[in-house]
C-alpha positions, 0 to 999 in steps of 0.5 A, a space after each residue: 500500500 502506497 502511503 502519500 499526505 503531502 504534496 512532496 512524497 507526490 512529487 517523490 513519487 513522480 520521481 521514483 517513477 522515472 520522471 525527472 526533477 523538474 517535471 515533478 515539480 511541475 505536476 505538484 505545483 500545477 495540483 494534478 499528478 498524471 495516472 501514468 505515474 502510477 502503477 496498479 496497486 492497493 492504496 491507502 489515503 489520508 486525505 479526500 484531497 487526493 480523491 477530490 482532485 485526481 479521481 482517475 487515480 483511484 478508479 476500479 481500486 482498492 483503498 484503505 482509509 486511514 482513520 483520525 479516532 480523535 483519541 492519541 495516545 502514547 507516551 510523548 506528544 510527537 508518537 501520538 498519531 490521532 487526534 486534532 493535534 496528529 496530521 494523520 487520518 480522516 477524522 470521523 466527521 469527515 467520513 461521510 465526504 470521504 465516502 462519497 468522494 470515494 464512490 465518485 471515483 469509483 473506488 472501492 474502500 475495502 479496509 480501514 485503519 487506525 492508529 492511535 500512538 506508540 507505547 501504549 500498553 492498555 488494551 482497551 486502545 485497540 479494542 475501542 478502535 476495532 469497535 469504532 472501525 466495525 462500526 464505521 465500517 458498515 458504511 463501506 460495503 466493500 470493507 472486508 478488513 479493520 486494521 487496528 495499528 500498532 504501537 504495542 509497548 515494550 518494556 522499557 525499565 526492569 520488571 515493567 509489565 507489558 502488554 497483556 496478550 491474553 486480555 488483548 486476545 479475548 477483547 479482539 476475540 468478542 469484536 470479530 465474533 460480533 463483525 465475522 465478515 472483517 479481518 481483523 489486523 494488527 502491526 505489532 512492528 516495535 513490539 516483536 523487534 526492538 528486545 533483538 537489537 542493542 546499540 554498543 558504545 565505547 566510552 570516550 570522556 569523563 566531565 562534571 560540572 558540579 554535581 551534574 556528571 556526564 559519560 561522553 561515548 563514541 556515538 549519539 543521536 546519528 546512531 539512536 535519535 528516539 531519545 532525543 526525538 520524543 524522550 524515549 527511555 532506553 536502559 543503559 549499562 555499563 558491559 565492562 563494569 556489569 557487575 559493579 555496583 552503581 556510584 554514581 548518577 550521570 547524563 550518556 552523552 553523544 558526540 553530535 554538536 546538539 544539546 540534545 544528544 543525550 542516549 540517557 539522562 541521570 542513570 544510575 552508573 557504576 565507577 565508569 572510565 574512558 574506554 568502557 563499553 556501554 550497552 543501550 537496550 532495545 535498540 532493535 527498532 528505529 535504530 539503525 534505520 532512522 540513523 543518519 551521517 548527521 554532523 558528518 559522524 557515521 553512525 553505529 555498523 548493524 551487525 545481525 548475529 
């Protein structure tokens, strides 16, 4: 499924089609995107510009539609993605234009979709959106599935709880005994891969500043940026020192010249000294994909063992 809410990611389209710079430029500005552009495919959409202004594209085609349950959650502004607040989704008052848009385009909507955030670890998020996109989708006679998203928190600190699988079972378990005509999906993403992957870091300088203590390692926010994008807590230890108590509170710094390349504020560390190996936890996820030649630093290499 193609996923486009902003007139760039068309012109990057274009591009990636084979069309050249300037003329894609040209077709985002003029506000029309020529059919040729696109290849057959299932779609999802965000917005009922996209129908409202190239219908062609759309014709004898399946689409999802992406949902705004007016409810984000999740544990920092910026993984919140529904609610006024989110670019993402049609809201629900909208709906109903969007579905006659869609017959007018002669596309078929055969699925809907939400998500509400990342790091969410109360079920009742995904049962109240299975419930409203059954709901919801009974407006859709071509709708066969509801995807619920993703989002499912990790365990981030020792002997937090995650989510409860069982509870989430049996809650989604009710919805498609009452809605047996809709799949249910869900994209656990995150959840199934973030505990596989670690981020190792060599200890480069030691620095105070009164009682504030900082552990300055080889790499930052170029090879891990979830902490310094939406204050994600990863665990951190000292691998060389595993077995020593811990001394002491400091800030894990990066390299990058960014105030905010910090991998950990105040964590409980050992007697750590230049040359040690650091590990951070749950780095499986949004690591090394969203790393990045920022300040010219190359990031962290993936090694799969």
């Amino acid at each position: 499924m193609e996923e486009m809410t902003k007139h760039g990611q068309v012109g990057l389209a274009a591009m990636r089609a084979g069309v050249d710079r300037k003329t894609a430029r040209k077709y985002v500005q003029g506000g029309k995107l020529p059919s040729e552009l696109v290849e057959p495919r299932n779609w999802r959409t965000h917005e009922d510009a996209f129908l409202e202004h190239w219908p062609e594209l759309f014709a004898q085609r399946d689409i999802f539609v992406r949902i705004d349950t007016g409810a984000g959650r999740g544990h920092h502004q910026h993984v919140r993605t529904a609610g006024v607040y989110s670019k993402f989704g049609v809201p629900v008052a909208d709906l109903e234009d969007f579905a006659r848009l869609a017959h007018a385009a002669q596309a078929r909507v055969i699925g809907l979709h939400a998500h509400a955030g990342s790091g969410i670890f109360n079920v009742t998020n995904w049962q109240q959106s299975a419930l409203l996109l059954a709901q919801l989708a009974q407006g859709f006679p071509d709708a066969r599935v509801i995807d619920i998203g993703g989002g499912f928190g990790v365990p981030e600190r020792q002997g937090e709880a995650g989510v409860d699988l069982a509870a989430l079972g049996a809650a989604l378990a009710q919805v498609r005994a009452a809605h047996r005509m809709l799949d249910i999906w869900i994209e656990p993403g995150r959840y199934l891969v973030a505990p596989a992957g670690v981020l190792l870091a060599r200890v480069t300088q030691l620095k105070s500043k009164g009682d504030v203590h900082y552990v300055g390692v080889a790499t930052g926010m170029n090879s891990l940026i979830r902490p310094a994008l939406y204050g994600a807590y990863h665990e951190i230890v000292n691998l060389t020192r595993l077995d020593d108590a811990p001394e002491q509170r400091a800030n894990v710094v990066g390299p990058i010249c960014e105030s905010g390349d910090i991998l950990g504020h105040e964590r409980a560390l050992p007697a750590t000294c230049e040359g040690d190996v650091v590990l951070i936890t749950n780095a499986g996820a949004y690591g090394y994909v969203m790393s990045s030649r920022y300040n010219l630093r190359e990031p962290a290499p993936e090694v799969c063992i």
